[in-house]
Backbone bond lengths (Angstrom), bond angles and torsions (degrees), N, CA, C in turn:
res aa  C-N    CA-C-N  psi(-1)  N-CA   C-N-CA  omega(-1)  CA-C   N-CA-C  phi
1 X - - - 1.445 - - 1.527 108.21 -
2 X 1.656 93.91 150.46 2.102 87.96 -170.55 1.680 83.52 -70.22
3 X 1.668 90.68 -172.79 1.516 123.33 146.29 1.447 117.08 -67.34
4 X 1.263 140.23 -8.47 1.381 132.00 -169.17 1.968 83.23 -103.37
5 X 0.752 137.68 5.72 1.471 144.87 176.60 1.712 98.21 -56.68
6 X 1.519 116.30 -68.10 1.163 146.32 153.67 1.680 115.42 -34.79
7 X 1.353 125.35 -67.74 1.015 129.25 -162.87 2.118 106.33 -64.56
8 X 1.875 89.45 -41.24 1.709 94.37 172.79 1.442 131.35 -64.93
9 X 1.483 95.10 -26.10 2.069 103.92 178.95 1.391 92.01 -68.46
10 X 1.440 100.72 -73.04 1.875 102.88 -166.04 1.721 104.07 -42.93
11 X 1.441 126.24 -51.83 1.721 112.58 169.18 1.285 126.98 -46.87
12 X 1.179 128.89 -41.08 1.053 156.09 171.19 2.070 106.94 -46.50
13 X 1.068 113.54 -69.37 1.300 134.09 -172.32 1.096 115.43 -67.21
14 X 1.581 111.24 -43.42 1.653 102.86 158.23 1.477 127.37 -73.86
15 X 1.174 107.56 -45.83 1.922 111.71 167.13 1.799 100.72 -32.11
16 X 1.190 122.34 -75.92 1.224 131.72 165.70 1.648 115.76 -40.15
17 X 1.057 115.07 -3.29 2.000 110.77 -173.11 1.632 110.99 37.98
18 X 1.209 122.28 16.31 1.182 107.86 -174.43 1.994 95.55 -82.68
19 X 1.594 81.59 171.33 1.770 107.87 -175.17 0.860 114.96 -76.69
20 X 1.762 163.31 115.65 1.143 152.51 136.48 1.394 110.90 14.38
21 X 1.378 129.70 -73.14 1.326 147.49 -167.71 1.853 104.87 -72.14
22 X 1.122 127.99 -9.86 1.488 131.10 179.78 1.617 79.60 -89.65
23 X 1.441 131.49 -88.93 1.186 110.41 -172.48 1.333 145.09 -96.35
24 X 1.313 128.91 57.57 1.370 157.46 127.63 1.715 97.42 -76.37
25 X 1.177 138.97 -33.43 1.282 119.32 -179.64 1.401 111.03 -83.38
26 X 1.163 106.77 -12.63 1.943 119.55 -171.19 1.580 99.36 -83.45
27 X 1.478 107.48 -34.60 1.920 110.31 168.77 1.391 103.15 -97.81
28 X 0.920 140.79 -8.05 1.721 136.14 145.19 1.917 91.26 94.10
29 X 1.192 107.71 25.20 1.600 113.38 149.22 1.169 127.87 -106.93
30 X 1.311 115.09 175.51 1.702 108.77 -169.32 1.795 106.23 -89.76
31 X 1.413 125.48 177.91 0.827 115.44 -178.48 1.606 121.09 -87.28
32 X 1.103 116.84 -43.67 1.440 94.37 142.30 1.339 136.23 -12.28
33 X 0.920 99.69 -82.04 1.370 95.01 158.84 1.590 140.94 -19.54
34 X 1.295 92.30 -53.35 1.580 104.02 -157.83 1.715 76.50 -77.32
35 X 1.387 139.72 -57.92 1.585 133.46 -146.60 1.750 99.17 -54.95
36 X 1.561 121.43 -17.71 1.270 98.77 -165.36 1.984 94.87 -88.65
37 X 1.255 108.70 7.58 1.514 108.87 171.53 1.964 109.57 -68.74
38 X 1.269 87.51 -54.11 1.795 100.46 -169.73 1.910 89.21 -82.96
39 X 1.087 129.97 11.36 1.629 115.96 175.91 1.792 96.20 -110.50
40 X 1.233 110.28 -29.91 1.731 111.94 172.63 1.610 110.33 96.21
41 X 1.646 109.11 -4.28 1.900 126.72 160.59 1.609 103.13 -58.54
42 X 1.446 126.63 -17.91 1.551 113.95 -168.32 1.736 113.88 -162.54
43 X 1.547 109.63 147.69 1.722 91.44 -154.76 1.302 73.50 -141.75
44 X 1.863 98.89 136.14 2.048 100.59 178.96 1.497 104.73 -68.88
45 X 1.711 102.60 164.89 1.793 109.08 157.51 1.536 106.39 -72.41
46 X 1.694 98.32 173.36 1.504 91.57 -171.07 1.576 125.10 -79.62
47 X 1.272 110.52 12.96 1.406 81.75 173.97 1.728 95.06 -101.21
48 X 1.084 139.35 13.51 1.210 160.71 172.36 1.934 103.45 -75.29
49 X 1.042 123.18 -47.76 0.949 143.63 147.50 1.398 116.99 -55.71
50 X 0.724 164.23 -72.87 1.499 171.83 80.32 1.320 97.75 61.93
51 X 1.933 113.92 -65.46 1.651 112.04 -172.46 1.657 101.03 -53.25
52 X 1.495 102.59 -70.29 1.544 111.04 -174.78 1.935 117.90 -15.16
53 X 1.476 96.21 -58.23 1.325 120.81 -163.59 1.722 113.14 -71.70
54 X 1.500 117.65 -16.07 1.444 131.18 153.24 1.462 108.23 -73.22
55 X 1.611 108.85 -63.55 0.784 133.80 -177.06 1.737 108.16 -21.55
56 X 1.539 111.86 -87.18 1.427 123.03 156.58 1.799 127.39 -42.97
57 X 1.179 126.34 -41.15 1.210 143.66 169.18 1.582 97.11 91.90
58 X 1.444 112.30 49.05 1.524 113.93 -178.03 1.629 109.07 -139.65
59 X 1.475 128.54 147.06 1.333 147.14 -156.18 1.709 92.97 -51.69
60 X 1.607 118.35 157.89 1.280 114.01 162.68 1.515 109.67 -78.95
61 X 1.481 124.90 -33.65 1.796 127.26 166.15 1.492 101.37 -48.45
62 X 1.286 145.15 -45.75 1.291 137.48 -176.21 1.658 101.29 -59.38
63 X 1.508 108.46 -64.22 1.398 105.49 -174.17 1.830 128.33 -60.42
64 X 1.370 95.93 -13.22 1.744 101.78 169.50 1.355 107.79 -98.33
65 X 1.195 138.18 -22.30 1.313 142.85 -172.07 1.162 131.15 113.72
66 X 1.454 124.09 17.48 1.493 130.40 -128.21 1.479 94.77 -122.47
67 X 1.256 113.80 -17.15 1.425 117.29 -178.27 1.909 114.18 -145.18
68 X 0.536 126.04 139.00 1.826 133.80 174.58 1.758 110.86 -71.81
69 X 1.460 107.64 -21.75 1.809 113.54 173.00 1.063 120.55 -97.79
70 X 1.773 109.38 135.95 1.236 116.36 -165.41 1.353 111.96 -88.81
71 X 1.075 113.28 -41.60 1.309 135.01 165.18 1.923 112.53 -23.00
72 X 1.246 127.86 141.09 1.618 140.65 -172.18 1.479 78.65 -118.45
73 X 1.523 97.84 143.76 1.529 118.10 -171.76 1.534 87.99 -114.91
């Protein structure tokens, strides 16, 4: 997974104002946890990926870097 993996959650999370700790509880890790997602030290498994990617309502290629559209085809 790129580095923009990181850069898209943390964009992502603020657009949304949500809390760090609202979703780390939505992947059922701690928040700790979740910061080493938006720091680029730690990258979820996929269904970790999967939550995020409902979560946001945006492609899993957007969230790895693989594509520039947010949009799910």
């Amino acid at each position: 997974m790129s580095n923009l993996f990181s850069v898209r959650v943390k964009e992502l999370r603020k657009e949304h104002k949500t809390p760090q700790k609202e979703i780390a509880d939505a992947l059922g890790i701690s928040p700790r946890a979740y910061r080493f997602y938006e720091s680029g030290d730690r990258y979820p498994d996929f269904e970790g990926l999967l939550i995020l990617a409902d979560f946001y309502e945006v492609s899993l290629d957007y969230l790895a870097g693989k594509s520039d559209f947010r949009e799910r085809k």
